[in-house]
C-alpha positions, 0 to 999 in steps of 0.5 A: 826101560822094560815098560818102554820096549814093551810098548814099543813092541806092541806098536810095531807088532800093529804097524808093519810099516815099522821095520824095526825096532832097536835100543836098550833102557830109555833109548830106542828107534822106530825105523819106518820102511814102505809096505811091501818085501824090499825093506825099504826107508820111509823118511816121510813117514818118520818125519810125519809121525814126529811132527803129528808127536809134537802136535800131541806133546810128545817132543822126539828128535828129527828122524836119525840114520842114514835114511833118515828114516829112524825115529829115535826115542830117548826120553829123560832118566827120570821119565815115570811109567805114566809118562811112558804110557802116555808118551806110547799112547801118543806114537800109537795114535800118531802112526793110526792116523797119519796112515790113514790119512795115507790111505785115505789119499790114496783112495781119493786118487784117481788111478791112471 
Protein backbone atom coordinates (compact mmCIF):
# COMPACT_ATOMS: atom_id res chain seq x y z
CA UNK A 1 0.00 0.00 0.00
CA UNK A 2 3.29 2.24 0.86
CA UNK A 3 4.19 2.17 -3.12
CA UNK A 4 0.44 2.94 -3.99
CA UNK A 5 0.01 6.18 -2.22
CA UNK A 6 3.36 7.12 -2.66
CA UNK A 7 2.72 7.34 -6.30
CA UNK A 8 -0.65 8.71 -5.87
CA UNK A 9 0.80 11.45 -3.89
CA UNK A 10 2.91 12.25 -6.56
CA UNK A 11 0.06 12.53 -8.91
CA UNK A 12 -1.95 14.89 -7.21
CA UNK A 13 0.90 16.86 -6.05
CA UNK A 14 1.44 17.53 -10.43
CA UNK A 15 -2.40 18.06 -10.98
CA UNK A 16 -4.27 20.28 -8.64
CA UNK A 17 -7.17 19.32 -10.19
CA UNK A 18 -6.93 16.41 -7.88
CA UNK A 19 -8.91 17.73 -4.44
CA UNK A 20 -7.96 14.95 -2.67
CA UNK A 21 -6.86 11.81 -2.22
CA UNK A 22 -8.03 9.38 0.48
CA UNK A 23 -7.53 5.49 1.36
CA UNK A 24 -5.65 2.99 3.17
CA UNK A 25 -3.45 -0.23 1.74
CA UNK A 26 -4.54 -1.23 -1.62
CA UNK A 27 -7.58 1.08 -1.84
CA UNK A 28 -7.87 4.72 -2.83
CA UNK A 29 -9.71 7.74 -4.47
CA UNK A 30 -8.73 10.23 -6.74
CA UNK A 31 -11.27 13.11 -6.24
CA UNK A 32 -11.12 15.29 -9.40
CA UNK A 33 -12.64 18.96 -8.73
CA UNK A 34 -12.41 22.17 -11.22
CA UNK A 35 -9.81 24.71 -11.09
CA UNK A 36 -10.47 27.36 -9.12
CA UNK A 37 -11.08 27.92 -4.90
CA UNK A 38 -14.95 26.57 -4.80
CA UNK A 39 -14.00 22.83 -4.46
CA UNK A 40 -16.09 21.95 -6.62
CA UNK A 41 -16.72 18.14 -8.31
CA UNK A 42 -15.49 17.39 -11.82
CA UNK A 43 -17.60 14.10 -12.95
CA UNK A 44 -16.34 14.67 -16.48
CA UNK A 45 -12.96 14.78 -15.56
CA UNK A 46 -13.14 11.46 -13.42
CA UNK A 47 -15.12 9.82 -15.89
CA UNK A 48 -12.60 10.70 -18.83
CA UNK A 49 -9.52 9.72 -16.72
CA UNK A 50 -11.27 6.23 -16.31
CA UNK A 51 -11.99 5.60 -19.72
CA UNK A 52 -8.55 6.95 -21.19
CA UNK A 53 -7.15 4.08 -18.03
CA UNK A 54 -9.19 1.41 -19.82
CA UNK A 55 -7.94 2.36 -23.09
CA UNK A 56 -4.46 2.00 -21.65
CA UNK A 57 -5.18 -1.25 -19.66
CA UNK A 58 -5.42 -0.27 -16.58
CA UNK A 59 -9.66 -1.45 -15.72
CA UNK A 60 -10.78 1.11 -12.61
CA UNK A 61 -14.50 1.41 -11.37
CA UNK A 62 -16.90 3.97 -12.56
CA UNK A 63 -16.05 7.15 -10.45
CA UNK A 64 -17.87 6.81 -6.60
CA UNK A 65 -19.56 9.34 -4.39
CA UNK A 66 -22.09 11.52 -4.22
CA UNK A 67 -20.72 13.60 -7.18
CA UNK A 68 -19.67 11.14 -8.95
CA UNK A 69 -16.51 12.62 -9.00
CA UNK A 70 -14.27 10.01 -7.26
CA UNK A 71 -12.00 7.77 -8.97
CA UNK A 72 -11.57 4.60 -6.75
CA UNK A 73 -8.65 2.31 -6.93
CA UNK A 74 -8.31 -0.97 -5.44
CA UNK A 75 -6.42 -3.08 -6.95
CA UNK A 76 -5.91 -7.23 -6.49
CA UNK A 77 -4.11 -8.17 -2.96
CA UNK A 78 -1.59 -9.90 -4.75
CA UNK A 79 -0.91 -6.79 -7.18
CA UNK A 80 3.31 -6.43 -7.52
CA UNK A 81 5.03 -3.38 -7.05
CA UNK A 82 5.75 -3.45 -10.79
CA UNK A 83 2.47 -3.45 -11.47
CA UNK A 84 1.64 -0.69 -9.18
CA UNK A 85 4.02 1.25 -11.09
CA UNK A 86 2.96 0.82 -14.29
CA UNK A 87 -0.81 0.95 -13.05
CA UNK A 88 0.63 4.85 -11.61
CA UNK A 89 2.14 5.20 -14.79
CA UNK A 90 -0.98 4.78 -16.83
CA UNK A 91 -3.22 7.35 -14.37
CA UNK A 92 -0.39 9.89 -14.77
CA UNK A 93 -0.31 10.05 -18.28
CA UNK A 94 -4.17 9.43 -18.44
CA UNK A 95 -4.84 13.06 -16.42
CA UNK A 96 -1.68 14.54 -18.90
CA UNK A 97 -3.41 14.16 -21.83
CA UNK A 98 -7.02 14.33 -21.00
CA UNK A 99 -6.37 17.78 -19.71
CA UNK A 100 -4.72 18.73 -22.52
CA UNK A 101 -6.70 17.90 -24.84
CA UNK A 102 -9.05 20.40 -22.27
CA UNK A 103 -6.87 22.94 -22.57
CA UNK A 104 -6.50 22.52 -26.07
CA UNK A 105 -10.28 22.99 -26.69
CA UNK A 106 -10.30 25.70 -24.79
CA UNK A 107 -7.95 27.60 -26.79
CA UNK A 108 -9.54 26.35 -30.00
CA UNK A 109 -12.64 28.19 -28.46
CA UNK A 110 -13.53 31.54 -29.90
CA UNK A 111 -14.38 33.67 -26.68
CA UNK A 112 -17.71 35.44 -26.76
Amino acid sequence: GKILHDHLRAIQLKFPQIGFLAGQGLVAGLACIRPGGHQQPDEDLAQSVVWRCAEKGLLLTAPVGPSNCTIRIAPPLTITPDAILDGCQALDEAFSEILAERETRLLATPAT
